[in-house]
C-alpha positions as CSV (number, residue, x, y, z in Angstrom):
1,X,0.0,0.0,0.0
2,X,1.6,3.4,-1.2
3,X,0.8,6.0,1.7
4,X,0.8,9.8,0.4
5,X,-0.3,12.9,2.2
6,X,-3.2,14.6,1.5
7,X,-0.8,17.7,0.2
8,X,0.2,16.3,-2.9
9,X,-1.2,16.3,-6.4
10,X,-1.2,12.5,-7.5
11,X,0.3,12.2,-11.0
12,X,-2.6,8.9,-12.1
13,X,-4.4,7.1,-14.5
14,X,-6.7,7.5,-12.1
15,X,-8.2,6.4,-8.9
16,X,-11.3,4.5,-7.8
17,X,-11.3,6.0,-4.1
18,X,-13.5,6.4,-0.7
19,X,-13.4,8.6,2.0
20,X,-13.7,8.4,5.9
21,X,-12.5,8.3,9.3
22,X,-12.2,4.9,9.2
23,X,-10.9,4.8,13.0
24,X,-10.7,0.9,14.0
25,X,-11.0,-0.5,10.5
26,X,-13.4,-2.6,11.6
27,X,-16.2,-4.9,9.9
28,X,-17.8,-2.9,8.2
29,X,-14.8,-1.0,7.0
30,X,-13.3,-3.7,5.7
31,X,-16.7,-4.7,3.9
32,X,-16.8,-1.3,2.4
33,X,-13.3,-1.9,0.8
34,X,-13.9,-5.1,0.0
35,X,-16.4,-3.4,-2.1
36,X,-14.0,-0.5,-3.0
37,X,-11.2,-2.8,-4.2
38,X,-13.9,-4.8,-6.8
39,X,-15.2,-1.9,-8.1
40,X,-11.7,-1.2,-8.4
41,X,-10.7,-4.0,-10.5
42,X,-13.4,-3.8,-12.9
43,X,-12.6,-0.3,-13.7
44,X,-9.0,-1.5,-14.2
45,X,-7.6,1.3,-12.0
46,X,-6.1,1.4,-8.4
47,X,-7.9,1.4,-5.2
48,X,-7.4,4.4,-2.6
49,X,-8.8,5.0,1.0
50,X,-8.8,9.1,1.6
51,X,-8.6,9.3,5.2
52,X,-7.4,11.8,7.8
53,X,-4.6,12.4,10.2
54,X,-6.3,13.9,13.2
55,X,-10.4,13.6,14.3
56,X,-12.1,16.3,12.3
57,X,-13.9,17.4,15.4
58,X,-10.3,17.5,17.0
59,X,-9.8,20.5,14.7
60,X,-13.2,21.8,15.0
61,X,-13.8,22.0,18.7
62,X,-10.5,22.6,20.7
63,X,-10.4,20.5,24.0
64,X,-12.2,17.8,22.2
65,X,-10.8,14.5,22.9
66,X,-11.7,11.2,20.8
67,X,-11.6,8.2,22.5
68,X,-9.5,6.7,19.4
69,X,-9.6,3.0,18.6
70,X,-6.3,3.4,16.3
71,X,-3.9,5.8,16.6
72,X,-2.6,7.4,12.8
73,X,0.1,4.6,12.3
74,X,-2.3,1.9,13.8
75,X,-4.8,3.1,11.3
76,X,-2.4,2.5,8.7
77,X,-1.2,-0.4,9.9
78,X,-4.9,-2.2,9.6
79,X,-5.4,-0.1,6.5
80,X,-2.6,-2.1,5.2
81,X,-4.1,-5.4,6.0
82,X,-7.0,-5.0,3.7
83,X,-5.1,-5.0,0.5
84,X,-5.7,-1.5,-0.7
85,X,-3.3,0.1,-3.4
86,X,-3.3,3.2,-1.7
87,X,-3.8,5.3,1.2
88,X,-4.1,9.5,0.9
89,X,-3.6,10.9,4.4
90,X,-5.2,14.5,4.6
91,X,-4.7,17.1,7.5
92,X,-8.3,18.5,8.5
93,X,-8.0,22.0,8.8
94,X,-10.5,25.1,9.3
95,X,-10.1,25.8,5.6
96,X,-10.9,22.2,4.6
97,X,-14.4,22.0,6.9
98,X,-15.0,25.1,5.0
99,X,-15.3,23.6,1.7
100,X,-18.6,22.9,0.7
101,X,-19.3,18.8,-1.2
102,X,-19.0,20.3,-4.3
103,X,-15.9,22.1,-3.9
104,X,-14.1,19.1,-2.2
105,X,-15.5,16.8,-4.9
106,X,-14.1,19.3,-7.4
107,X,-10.8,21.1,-6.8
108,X,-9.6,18.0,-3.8
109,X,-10.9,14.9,-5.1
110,X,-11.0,15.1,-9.2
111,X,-8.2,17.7,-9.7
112,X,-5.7,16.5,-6.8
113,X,-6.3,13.0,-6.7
114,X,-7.8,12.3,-10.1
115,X,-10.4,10.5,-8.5
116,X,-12.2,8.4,-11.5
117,X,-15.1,6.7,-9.2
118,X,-16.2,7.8,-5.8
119,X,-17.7,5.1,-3.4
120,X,-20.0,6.9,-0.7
121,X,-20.6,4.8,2.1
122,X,-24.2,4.2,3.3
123,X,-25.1,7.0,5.0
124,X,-21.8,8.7,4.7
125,X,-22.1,12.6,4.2
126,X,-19.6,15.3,3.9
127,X,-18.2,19.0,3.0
128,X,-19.7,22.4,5.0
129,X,-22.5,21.1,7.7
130,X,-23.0,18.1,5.3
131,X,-26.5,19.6,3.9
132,X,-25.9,17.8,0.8
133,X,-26.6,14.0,0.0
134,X,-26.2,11.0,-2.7
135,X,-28.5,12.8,-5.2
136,X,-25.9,16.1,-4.8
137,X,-23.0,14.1,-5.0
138,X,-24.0,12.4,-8.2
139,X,-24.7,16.0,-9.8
140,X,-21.4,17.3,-8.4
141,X,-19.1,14.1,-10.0
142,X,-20.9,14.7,-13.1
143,X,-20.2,18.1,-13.7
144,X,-16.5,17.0,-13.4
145,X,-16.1,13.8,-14.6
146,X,-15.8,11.3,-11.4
147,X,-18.9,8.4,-11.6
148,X,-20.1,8.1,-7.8
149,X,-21.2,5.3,-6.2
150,X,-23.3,4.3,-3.5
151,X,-21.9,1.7,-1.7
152,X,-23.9,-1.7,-0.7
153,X,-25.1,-1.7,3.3
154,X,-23.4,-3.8,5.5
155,X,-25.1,-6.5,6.9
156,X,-24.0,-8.3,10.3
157,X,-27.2,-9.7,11.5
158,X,-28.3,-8.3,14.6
159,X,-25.0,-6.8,15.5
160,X,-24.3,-3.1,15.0
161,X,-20.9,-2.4,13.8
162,X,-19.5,1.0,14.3
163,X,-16.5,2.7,15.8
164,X,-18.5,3.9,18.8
165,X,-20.4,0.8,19.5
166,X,-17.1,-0.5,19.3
167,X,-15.5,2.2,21.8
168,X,-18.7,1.4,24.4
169,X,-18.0,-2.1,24.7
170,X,-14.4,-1.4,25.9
171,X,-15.7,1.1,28.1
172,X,-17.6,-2.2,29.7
173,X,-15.0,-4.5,29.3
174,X,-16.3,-6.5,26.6
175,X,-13.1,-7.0,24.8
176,X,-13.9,-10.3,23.3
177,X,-16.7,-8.8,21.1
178,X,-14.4,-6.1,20.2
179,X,-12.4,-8.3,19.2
180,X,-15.4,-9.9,17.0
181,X,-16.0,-6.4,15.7
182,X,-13.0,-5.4,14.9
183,X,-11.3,-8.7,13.7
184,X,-8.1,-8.2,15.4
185,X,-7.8,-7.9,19.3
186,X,-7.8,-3.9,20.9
187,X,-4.5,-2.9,22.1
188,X,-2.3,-0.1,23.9
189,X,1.0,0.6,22.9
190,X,3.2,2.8,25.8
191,X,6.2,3.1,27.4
192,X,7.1,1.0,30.6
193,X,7.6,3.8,33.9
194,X,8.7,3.6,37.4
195,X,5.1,2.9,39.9
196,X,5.4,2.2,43.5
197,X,6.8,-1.4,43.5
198,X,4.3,-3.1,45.5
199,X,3.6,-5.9,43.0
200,X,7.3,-7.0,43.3
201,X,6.6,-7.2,47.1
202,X,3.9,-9.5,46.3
203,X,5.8,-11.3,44.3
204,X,4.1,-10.3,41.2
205,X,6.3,-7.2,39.7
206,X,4.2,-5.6,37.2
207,X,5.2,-3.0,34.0
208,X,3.7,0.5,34.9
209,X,2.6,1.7,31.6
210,X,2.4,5.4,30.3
211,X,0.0,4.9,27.4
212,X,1.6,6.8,24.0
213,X,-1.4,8.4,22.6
214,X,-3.7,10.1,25.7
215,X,-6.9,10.1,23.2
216,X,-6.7,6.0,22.9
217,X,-10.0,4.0,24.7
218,X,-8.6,2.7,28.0
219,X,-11.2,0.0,28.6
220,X,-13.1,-0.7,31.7
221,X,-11.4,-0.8,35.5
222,X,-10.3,-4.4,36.1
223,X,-8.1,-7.4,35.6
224,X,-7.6,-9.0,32.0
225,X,-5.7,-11.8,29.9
226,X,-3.6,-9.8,27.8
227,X,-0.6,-10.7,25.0
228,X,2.4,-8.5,25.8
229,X,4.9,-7.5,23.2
230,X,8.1,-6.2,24.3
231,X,11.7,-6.0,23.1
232,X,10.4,-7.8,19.5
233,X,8.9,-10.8,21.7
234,X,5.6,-12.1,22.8
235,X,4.4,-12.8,26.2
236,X,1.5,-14.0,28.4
237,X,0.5,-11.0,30.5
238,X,-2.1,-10.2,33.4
239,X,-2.8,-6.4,33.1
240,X,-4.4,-4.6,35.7
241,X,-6.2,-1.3,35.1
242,X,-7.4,0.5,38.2
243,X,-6.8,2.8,40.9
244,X,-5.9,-0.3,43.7
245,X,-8.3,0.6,46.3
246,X,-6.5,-1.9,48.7
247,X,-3.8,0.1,48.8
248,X,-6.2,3.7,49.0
249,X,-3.0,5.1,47.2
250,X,-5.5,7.9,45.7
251,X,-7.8,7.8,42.7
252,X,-4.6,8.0,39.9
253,X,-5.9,5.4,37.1
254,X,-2.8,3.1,36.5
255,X,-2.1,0.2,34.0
256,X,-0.1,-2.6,35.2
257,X,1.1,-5.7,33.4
258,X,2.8,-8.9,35.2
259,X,4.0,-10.4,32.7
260,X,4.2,-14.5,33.1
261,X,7.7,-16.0,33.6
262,X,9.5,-13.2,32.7
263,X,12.0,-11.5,34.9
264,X,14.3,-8.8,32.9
265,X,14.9,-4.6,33.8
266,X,12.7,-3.1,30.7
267,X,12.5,0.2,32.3
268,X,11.7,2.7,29.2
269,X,11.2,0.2,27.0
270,X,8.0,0.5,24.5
271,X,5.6,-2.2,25.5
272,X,2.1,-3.3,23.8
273,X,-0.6,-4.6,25.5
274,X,-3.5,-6.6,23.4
275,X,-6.8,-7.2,25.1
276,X,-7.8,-11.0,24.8
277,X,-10.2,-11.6,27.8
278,X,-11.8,-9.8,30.4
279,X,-10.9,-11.8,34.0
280,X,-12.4,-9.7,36.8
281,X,-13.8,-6.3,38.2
282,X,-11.6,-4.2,40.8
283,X,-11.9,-5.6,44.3
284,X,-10.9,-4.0,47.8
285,X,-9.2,-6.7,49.6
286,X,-8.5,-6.6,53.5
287,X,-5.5,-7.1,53.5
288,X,-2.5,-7.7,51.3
289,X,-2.2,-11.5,52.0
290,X,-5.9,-11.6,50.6
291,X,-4.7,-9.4,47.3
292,X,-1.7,-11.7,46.9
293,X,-3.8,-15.2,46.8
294,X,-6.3,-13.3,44.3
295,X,-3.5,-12.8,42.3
296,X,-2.2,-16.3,42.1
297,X,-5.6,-17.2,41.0
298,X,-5.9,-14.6,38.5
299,X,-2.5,-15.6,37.4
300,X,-3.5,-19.0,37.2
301,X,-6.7,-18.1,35.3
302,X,-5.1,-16.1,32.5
303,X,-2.1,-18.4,31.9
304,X,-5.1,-21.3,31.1
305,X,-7.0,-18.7,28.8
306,X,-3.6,-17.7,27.0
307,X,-2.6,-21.4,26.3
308,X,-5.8,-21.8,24.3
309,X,-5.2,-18.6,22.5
310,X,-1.9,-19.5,21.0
């Protein structure tokens, strides 16, 4: 997949492209480009996702914050898994959510991009307080030469796929039927900090992690099976996510991973975390002998659950 920013004019043949968000790439993303990429082949030219770098709302209401499934190089990442030919990253701007559909369709898509076909997504509006719709679009590709498409609706039976149902099932924990949505399992990718060394007291040290991007989902407060991938290797992991009411150390939110036979200094280190199964809620334990035995059992649990997701 050729990735090209959204400031460039694209010398083509031409391009069969779509444009979105596209934060997760889940199902029905991926069915939409499914979609895009036959379309594609039968008009014997390349396929292109037009996408941007930051939330549009980001731009357009300061202090407005997200909740991302995928950060920009996790988008392209997944983006890349799909098979598209190409990938055109535009920077939203003030001047940009000033132009109207027409104009975008116009002077962005047919005269930057040479966009030959344009694949709206069901329901999918854009430009200036996206008034227009489908019938306008049509007009507007007309007048300059790019065929638009309506693209087929996504079926998944009685589940809703979207980015934000996606985001409120992490906010409850569901992480398995994320994972369902989004065909891959969530993760968080951050660096590994000092914390307060209780864990290692226990005898379960644990990875304090500093999540890279603060606008990524930080699912629901409790205890899950997680793979860990540090220093270019793979790992069972037990993260914990929480404010550790045992210890009534404050209301801080901290993300904590023990990772399972493993017993190296990866202080700084970038770490991943990817959610595979939720294990328990947060629980105020009497004492710290009571917190250690949960977490032999908890251990225990995850290290089962990991060994039948290999």
């Amino acid at each position: 997949m050729i990735v090209s920013k959204g400031t460039e004019k694209l010398i083509t043949d031409g391009l069969v492209a779509t444009i979105g968000f596209f934060d997760g790439v889940h199902l029905g993303h991926r069915f939409l480009i499914d979609e895009l990429k036959k379309i594609a082949k039968d008009r014997g030219l390349p396929s292109a996702v037009i996408t941007f770098s930051v939330h549009p709302r980001a731009v357009l209401q300061p202090g407005f914050h997200p909740n991302l499934l995928n950060t920009p190089a996790e988008k392209l990442v997944q983006l890349e898994t799909t098979g598209l030919d190409r990938c055109i990253v535009l920077d939203f701007s003030h001047e940009l959510a000033s132009f109207s559909a027409q104009k975008f369709i116009t002077t962005v898509l047919r005269e930057r991009f040479n966009v030959k076909t344009l694949l709206i997504g069901y329901d999918h509006r854009f430009g200036r307080d996206r008034t227009d719709g489908f019938e306008q679009y049509v007009e507007y590709g007309k007048a300059c030469g790019i065929e638009v498409v309506k693209a087929s609706p996504f079926n998944a039976g009685e589940v809703t796929v979207s980015s934000s149902g996606i985001r409120d099932r992490l906010l409850k924990g569901e992480v398995e039927d994320a994972t369902k949505l989004l065909s891959y399992p969530y993760s968080l990718t951050g660096h590994i900090v000092n914390g307060y060394k209780v864990g290692r007291k226990l005898g379960f040290p644990t990875a304090n992690i500093a999540v890279d991007n603060p606008d990524k989902v930080i699912p629901a407060i409790g205890v899950y099976a997680v793979w860990v991938y540090v220093e270019n290797e793979k790992h069972k992991g037990m993260l914990y996510i929480g404010d550790r009411p045992t210890l009534e150390d404050g209301n801080e939110i901290t993300l904590e991973v023990n990772i399972l036979n493993f017993n190296r200094d990866i202080y700084n280190n970038q770490i991943t975390v990817a959610f595979i199964t939720y294990v328990r809620g947060d629980i105020k334990f009497s004492s710290l002998e009571e917190l250690k035995d949960q977490l032999a059992i908890d251990r225990d649990t995850v290290d089962k659950i990991l060994d039948k997701r290999k």
